[in-house]
Every structure is written in structure tokens, then in C-alpha cells.
N, CA and C atoms as a LAMMPS dump frame, in Angstrom:
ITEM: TIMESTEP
0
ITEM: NUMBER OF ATOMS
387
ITEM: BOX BOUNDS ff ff ff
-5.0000000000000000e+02 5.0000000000000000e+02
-5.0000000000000000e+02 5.0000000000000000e+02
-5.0000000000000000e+02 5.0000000000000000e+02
ITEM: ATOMS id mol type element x y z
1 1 1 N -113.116 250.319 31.18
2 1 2 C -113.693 251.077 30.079
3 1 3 C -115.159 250.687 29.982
4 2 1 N -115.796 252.211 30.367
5 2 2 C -117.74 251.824 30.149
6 2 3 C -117.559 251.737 28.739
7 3 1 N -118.35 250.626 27.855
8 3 2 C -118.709 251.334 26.407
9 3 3 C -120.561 251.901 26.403
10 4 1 N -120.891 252.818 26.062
11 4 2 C -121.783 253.535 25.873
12 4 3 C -122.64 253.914 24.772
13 5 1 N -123.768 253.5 24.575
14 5 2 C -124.622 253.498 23.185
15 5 3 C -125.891 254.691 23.346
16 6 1 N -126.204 256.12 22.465
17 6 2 C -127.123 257.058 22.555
18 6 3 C -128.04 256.055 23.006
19 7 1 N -128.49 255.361 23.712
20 7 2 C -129.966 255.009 23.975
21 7 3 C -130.002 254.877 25.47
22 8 1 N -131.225 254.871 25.755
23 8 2 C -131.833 255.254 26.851
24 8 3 C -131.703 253.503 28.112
25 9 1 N -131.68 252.468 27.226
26 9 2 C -131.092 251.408 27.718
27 9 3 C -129.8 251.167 27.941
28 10 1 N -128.879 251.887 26.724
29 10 2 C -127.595 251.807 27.188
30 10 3 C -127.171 252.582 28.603
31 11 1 N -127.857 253.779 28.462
32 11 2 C -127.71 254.407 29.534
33 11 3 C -127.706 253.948 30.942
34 12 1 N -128.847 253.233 31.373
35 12 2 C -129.232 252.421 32.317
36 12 3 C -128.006 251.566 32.902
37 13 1 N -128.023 250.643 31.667
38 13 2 C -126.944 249.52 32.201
39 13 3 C -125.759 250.05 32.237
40 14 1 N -125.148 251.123 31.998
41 14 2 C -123.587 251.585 31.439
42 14 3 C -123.849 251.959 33.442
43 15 1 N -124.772 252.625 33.796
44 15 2 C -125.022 252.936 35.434
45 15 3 C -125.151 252.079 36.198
46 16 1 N -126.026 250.661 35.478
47 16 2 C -125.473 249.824 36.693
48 16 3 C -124.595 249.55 36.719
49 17 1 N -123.816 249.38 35.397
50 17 2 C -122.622 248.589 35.61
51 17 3 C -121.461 249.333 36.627
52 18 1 N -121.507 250.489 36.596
53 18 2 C -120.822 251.593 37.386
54 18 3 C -121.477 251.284 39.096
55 19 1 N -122.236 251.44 39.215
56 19 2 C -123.081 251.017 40.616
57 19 3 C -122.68 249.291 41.312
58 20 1 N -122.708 248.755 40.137
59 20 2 C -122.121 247.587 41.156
60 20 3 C -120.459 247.181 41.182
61 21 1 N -120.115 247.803 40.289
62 21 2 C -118.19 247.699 40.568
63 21 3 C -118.005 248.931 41.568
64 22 1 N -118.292 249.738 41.669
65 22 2 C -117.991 251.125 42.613
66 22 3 C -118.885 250.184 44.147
67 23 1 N -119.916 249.512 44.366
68 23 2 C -120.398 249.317 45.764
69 23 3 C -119.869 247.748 46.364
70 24 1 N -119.647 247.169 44.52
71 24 2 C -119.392 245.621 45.19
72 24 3 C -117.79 245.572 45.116
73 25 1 N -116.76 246.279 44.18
74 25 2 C -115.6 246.084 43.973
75 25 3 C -114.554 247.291 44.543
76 26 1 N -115.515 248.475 44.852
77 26 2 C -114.91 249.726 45.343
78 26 3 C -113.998 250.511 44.288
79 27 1 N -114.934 250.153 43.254
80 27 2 C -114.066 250.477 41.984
81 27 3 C -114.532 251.924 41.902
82 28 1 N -113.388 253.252 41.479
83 28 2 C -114.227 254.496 41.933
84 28 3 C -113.971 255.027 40.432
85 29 1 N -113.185 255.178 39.795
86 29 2 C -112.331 255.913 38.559
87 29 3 C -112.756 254.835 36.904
88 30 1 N -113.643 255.828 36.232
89 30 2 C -114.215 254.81 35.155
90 30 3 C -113.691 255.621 33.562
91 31 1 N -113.012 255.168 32.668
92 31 2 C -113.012 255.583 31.407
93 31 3 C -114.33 255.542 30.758
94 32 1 N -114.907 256.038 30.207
95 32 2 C -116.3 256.234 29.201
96 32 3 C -115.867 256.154 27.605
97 33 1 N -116.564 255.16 26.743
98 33 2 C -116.445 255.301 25.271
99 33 3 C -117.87 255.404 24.87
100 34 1 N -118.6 256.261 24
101 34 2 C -119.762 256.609 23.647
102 34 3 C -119.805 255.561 21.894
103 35 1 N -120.445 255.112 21.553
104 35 2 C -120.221 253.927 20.623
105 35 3 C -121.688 254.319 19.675
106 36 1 N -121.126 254.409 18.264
107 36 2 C -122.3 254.804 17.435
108 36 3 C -123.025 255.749 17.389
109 37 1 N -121.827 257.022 18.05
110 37 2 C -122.347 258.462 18.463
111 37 3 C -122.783 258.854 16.566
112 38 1 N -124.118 259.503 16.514
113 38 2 C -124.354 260.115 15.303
114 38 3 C -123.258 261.769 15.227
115 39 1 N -123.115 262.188 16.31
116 39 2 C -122.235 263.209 16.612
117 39 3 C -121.541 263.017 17.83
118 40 1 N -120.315 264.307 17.898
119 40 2 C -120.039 264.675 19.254
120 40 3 C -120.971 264.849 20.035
121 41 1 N -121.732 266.175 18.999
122 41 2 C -122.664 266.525 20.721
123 41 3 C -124.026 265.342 20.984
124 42 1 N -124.233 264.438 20.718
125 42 2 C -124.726 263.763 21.358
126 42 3 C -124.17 262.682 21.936
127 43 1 N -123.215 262.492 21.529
128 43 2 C -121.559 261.397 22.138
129 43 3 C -121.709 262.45 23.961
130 44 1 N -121.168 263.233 23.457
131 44 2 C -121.023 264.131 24.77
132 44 3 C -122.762 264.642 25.526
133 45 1 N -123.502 264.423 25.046
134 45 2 C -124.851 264.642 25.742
135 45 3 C -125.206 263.549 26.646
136 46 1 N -124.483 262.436 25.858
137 46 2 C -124.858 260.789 26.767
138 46 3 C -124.054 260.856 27.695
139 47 1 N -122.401 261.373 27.776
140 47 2 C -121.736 261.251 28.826
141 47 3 C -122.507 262.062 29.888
142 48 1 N -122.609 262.947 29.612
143 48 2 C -123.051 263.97 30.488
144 48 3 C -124.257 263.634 31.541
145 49 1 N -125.147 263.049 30.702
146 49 2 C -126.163 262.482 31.184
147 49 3 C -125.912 261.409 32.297
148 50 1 N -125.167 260.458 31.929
149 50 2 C -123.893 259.423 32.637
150 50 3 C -123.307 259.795 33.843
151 51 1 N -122.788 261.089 33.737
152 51 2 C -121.68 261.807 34.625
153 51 3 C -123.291 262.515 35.652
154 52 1 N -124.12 262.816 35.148
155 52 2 C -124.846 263.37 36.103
156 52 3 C -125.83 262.191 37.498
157 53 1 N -126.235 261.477 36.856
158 53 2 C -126.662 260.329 37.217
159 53 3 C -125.542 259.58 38.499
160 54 1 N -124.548 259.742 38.041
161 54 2 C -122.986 258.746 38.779
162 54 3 C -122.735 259.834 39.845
163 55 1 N -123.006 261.386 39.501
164 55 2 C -122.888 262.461 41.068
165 55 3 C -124.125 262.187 41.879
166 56 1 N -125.713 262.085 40.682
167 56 2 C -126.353 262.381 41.776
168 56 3 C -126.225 260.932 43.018
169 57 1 N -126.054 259.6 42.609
170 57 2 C -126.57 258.617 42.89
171 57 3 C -125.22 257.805 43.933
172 58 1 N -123.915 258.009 42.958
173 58 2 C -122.87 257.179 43.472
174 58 3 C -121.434 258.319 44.039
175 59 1 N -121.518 258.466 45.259
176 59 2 C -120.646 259.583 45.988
177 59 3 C -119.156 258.613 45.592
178 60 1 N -118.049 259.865 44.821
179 60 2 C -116.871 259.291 44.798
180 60 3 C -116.327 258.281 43.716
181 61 1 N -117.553 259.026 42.921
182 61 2 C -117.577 257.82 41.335
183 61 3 C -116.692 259.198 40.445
184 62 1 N -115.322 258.596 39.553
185 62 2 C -115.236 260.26 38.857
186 62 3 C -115.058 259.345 36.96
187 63 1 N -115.944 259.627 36.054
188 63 2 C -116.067 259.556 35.246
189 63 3 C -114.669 260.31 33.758
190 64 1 N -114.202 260.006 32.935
191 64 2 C -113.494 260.612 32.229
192 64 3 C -114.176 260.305 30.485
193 65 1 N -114.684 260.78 29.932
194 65 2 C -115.035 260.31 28.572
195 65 3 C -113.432 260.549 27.667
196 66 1 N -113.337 259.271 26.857
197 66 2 C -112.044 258.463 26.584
198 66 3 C -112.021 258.669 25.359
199 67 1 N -112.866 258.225 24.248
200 67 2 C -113.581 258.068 22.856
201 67 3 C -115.082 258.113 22.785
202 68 1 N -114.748 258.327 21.278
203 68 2 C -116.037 258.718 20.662
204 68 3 C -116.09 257.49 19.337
205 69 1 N -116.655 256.611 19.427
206 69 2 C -117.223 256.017 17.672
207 69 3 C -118.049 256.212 17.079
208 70 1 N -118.298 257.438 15.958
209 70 2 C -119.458 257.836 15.206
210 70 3 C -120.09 256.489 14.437
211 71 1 N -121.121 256.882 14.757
212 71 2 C -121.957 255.998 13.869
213 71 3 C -121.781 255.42 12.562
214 72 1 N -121.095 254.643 11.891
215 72 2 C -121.078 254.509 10.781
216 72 3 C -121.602 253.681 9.563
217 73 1 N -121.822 253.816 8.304
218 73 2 C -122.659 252.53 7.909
219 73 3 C -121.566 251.539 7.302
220 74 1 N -120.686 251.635 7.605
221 74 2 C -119.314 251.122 6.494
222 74 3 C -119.206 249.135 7.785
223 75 1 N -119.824 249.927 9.005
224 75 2 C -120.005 248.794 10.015
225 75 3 C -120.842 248.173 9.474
226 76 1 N -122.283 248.005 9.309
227 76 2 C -123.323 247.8 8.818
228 76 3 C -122.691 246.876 7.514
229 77 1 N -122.326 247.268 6.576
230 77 2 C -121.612 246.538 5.431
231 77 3 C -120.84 245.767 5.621
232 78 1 N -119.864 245.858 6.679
233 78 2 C -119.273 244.704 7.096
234 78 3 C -119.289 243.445 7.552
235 79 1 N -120.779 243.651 8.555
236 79 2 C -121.334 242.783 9.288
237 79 3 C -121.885 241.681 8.09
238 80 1 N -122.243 242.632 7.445
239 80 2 C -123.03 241.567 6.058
240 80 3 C -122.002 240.997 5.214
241 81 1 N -121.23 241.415 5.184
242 81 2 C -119.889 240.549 4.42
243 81 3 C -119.184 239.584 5.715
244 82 1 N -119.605 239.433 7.028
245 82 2 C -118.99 238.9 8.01
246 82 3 C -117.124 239.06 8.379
247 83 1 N -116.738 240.218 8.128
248 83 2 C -115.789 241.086 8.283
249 83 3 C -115.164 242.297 9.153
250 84 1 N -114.277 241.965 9.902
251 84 2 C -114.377 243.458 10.64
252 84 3 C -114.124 244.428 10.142
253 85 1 N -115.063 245.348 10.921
254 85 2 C -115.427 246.718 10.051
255 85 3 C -113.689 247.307 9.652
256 86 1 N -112.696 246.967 10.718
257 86 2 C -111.344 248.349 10.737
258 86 3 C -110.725 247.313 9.182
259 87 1 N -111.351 245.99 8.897
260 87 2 C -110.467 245.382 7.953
261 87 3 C -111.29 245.587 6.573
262 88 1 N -112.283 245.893 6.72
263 88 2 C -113.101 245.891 5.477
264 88 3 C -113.108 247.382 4.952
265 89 1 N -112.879 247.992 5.496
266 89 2 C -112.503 249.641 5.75
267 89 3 C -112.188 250.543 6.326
268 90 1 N -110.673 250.213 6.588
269 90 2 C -109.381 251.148 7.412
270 90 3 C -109.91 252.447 7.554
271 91 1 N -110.515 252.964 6.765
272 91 2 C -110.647 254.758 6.328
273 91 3 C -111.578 254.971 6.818
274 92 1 N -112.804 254.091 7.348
275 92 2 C -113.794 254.638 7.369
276 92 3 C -113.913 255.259 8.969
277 93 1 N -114.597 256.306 8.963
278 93 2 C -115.001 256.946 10.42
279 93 3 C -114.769 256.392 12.034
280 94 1 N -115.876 255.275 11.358
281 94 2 C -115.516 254.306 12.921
282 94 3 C -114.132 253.373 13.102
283 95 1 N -113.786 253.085 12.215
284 95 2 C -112.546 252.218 11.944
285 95 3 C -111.2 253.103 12.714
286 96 1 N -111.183 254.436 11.972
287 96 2 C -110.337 255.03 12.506
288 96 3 C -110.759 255.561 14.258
289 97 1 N -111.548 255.727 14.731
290 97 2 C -111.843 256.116 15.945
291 97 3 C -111.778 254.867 16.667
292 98 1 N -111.72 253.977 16.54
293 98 2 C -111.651 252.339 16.928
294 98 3 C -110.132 252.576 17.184
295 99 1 N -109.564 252.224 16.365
296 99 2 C -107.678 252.155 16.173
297 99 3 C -107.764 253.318 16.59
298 100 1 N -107.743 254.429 17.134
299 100 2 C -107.325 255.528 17.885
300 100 3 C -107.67 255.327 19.352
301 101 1 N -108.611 254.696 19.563
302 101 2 C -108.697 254.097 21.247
303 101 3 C -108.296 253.094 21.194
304 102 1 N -107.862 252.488 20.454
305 102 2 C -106.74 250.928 20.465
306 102 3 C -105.53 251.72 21.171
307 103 1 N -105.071 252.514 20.173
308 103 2 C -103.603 253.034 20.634
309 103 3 C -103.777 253.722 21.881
310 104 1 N -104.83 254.836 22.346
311 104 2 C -104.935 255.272 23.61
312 104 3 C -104.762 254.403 24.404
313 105 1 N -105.698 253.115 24.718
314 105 2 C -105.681 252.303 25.745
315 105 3 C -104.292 251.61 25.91
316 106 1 N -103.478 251.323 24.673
317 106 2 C -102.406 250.947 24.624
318 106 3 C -101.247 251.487 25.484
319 107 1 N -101.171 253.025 25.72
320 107 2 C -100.986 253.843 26.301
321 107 3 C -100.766 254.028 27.878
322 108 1 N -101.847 253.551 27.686
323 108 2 C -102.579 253.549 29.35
324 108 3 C -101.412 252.914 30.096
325 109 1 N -101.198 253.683 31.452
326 109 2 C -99.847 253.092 32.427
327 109 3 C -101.797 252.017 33.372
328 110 1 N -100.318 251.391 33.802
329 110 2 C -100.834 249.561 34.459
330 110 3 C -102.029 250.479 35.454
331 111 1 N -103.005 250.4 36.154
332 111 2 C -103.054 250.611 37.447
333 111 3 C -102.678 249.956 38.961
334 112 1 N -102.332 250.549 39.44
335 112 2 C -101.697 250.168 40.764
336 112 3 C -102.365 249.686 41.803
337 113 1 N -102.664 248.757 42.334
338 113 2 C -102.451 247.995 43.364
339 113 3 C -104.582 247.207 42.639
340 114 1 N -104.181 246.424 41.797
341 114 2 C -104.651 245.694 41.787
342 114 3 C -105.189 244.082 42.333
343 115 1 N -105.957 244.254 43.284
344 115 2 C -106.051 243.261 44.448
345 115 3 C -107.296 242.435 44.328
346 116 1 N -107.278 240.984 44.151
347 116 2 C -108.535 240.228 43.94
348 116 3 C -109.588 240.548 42.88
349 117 1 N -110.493 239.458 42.626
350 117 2 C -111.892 239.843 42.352
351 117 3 C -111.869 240.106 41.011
352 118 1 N -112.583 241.593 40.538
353 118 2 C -112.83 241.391 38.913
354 118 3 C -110.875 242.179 38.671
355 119 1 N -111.033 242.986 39.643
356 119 2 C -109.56 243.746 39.411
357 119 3 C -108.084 242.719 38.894
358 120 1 N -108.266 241.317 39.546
359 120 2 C -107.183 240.621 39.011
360 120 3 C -107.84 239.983 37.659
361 121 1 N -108.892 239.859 37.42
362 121 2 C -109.271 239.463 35.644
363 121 3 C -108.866 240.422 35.121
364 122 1 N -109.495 241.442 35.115
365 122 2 C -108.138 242.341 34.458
366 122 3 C -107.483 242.446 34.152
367 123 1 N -106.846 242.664 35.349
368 123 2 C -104.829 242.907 35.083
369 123 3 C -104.475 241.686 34.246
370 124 1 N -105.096 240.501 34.353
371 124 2 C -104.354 238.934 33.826
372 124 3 C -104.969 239.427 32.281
373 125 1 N -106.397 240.276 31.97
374 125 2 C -106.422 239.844 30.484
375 125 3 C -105.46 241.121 29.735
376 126 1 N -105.898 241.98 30.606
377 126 2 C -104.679 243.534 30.168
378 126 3 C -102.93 243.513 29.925
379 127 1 N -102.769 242.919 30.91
380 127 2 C -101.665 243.749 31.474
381 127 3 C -100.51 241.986 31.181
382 128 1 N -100.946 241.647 30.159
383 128 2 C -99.871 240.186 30.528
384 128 3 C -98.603 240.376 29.644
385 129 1 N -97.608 239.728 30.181
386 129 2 C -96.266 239.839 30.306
387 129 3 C -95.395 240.202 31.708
């Protein structure tokens, strides 16, 4: 899972980070979460941007955008009470889009043939039992 922030730095690194697991780990298939989207359509303007960059640059990279966490200030308030945001306010926007990619990822079947390297950190912090 990339997590992904509207900015022009997040952007960058969310690509390297894709560029060196796809050349150093042969990692090809990436979930996308857009984080502190003020909207969809700019949640979805960053993927896009993401997804274009990963065709022009990295052959055999296939991107899926997963979630969206709107921006919220209920985070902001939390931080200052030193609280997590989903506990300081279940209801609020991001809280619920948080716990809705909790349960998605929860979801998620194992992937298969996990072999060495960052792929077995993984599976050992994911997938235990």
C-alpha cells in the first residue's frame, strides 16, 4: 500500500518508492491510498498523475487506487489533545475512511508466493498466524 499526499513531494517519493520495489524487488502490482485528499477529484487527480508517471517511466508497473482520506480538521484536534483521530472522533470524515480501509485491507486474500527480501517483512508483519 502507496500512501499518497496532494503535494508535489508526495508525489515524487510515492514514485520512487514504486521505482525501487518494482527494479530492486520486482515488485509489479501496487494498491494506492491518497491521504488528506481536500476532495475526490483531487484524491483522483494525484492518482492519476501517479498512474501516468509509473506508464510513462516503469514498464509493467499496474497501479489500483484503494482509498481516499479527506482532509480533515477533527485530525488536527486530535493531534493537539495527543489522541487518535478514529478515537477522539469515530464520526468524523477521516476516521471513517481510515476504518473503511482497515476493513478493506482486512479483506485482502494473502499474496502468493512471497519469496525473500522486503516481500517476507511483509508477509511476517501482515499475514501472522
Amino acid at each position: 500500500l502507496v500512501l499518497l499526499t496532494p503535494e508535489p513531494t508526495s508525489l515524487t517519493d510515492a514514485y520512487a518508492l514504486i521505482k525501487v520495489l518494482k527494479l530492486t524487488h520486482g515488485v509489479e502490482h501496487f494498491k494506492v491510498c491518497v491521504n488528506m485528499a481536500p476532495d475526490h477529484k483531487t484524491a483522483r487527480d494525484m492518482f492519476i498523475r501517479l498512474h501516468q508517471a509509473c506508464d510513462t517511466f516503469l514498464s509493467g508497473v499496474s497501479l489500483d487506487l484503494v482509498g481516499v482520506i479527506p482532509r480533515d480538521t477533527g485530525v488536527r484536534k486530535a493531534v493537539v489533545q495527543q489522541k487518535p483521530f478514529c478515537m477522539s472522533d469515530p464520526q468524523s470524515p477521516a476516521a471513517k475512511a481510515t476504518l473503511q480501509l482497515a476493513r478493506d485491507i482486512a479483506a485482502w486474500d494473502a499474496p502468493e508466493n512471497l519469496d525473500g527480501n522486503i516481500k517476507f517483512f511483509w508477509k511476517k508483519l501482515l499475514f501472522r498466524g
